[in-house]
N, C-alpha and C positions, 0 to 999 in steps of 0.2 A: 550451495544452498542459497547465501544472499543473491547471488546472481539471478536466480532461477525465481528466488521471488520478488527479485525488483524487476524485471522481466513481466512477474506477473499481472504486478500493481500497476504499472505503464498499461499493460493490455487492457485492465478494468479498467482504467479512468480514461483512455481513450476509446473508448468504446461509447462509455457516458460521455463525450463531449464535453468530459470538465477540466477546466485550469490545472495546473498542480499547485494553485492558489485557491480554489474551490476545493479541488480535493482535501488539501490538507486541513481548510476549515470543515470539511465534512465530520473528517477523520480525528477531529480534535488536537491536531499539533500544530509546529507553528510552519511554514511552508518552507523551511531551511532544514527542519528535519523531513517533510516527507521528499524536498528532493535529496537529500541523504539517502533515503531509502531508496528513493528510483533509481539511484546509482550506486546501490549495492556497496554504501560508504558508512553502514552505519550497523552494529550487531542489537537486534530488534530485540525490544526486552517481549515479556509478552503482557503489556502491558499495552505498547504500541500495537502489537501483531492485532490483539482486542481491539483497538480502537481502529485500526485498517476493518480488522472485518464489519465492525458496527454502520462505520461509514460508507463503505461499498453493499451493504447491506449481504453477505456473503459468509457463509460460516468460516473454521476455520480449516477445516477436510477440504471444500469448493477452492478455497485460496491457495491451500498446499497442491490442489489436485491440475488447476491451473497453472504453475507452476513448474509439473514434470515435462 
């Protein structure tokens, strides 16, 4: 599952053309955790998973569904 959604998050922010320095200030963390997450290094509270989807503007169904 982290695989599959750090997979995901890389698709959406490359897709926007943005940093995983832009992303993470999107996303509201600090850019050491979201690349944690892009590398499937880190168990997502869903605190984080909330604030991934606020940032990519993306619910959380879109993000999981991206993901399979």
């Amino acid at each position: 599952m982290q695989a599959r959604l750090a997979t995901a998050v890389r698709r959406l922010r490359e897709e926007r053309g943005w940093t995983q320095e832009e992303a993470a200030h999107r996303c509201g963390m600090t850019t050491r955790l979201f690349q944690r997450v892009e590398g499937a290094d880190v168990n997502l509270t869903f605190t984080s998973l909330a604030r991934l989807c606020e940032g990519f503007g993306v619910d959380v169904v879109q993000l999981l569904k991206s993901s399979a």
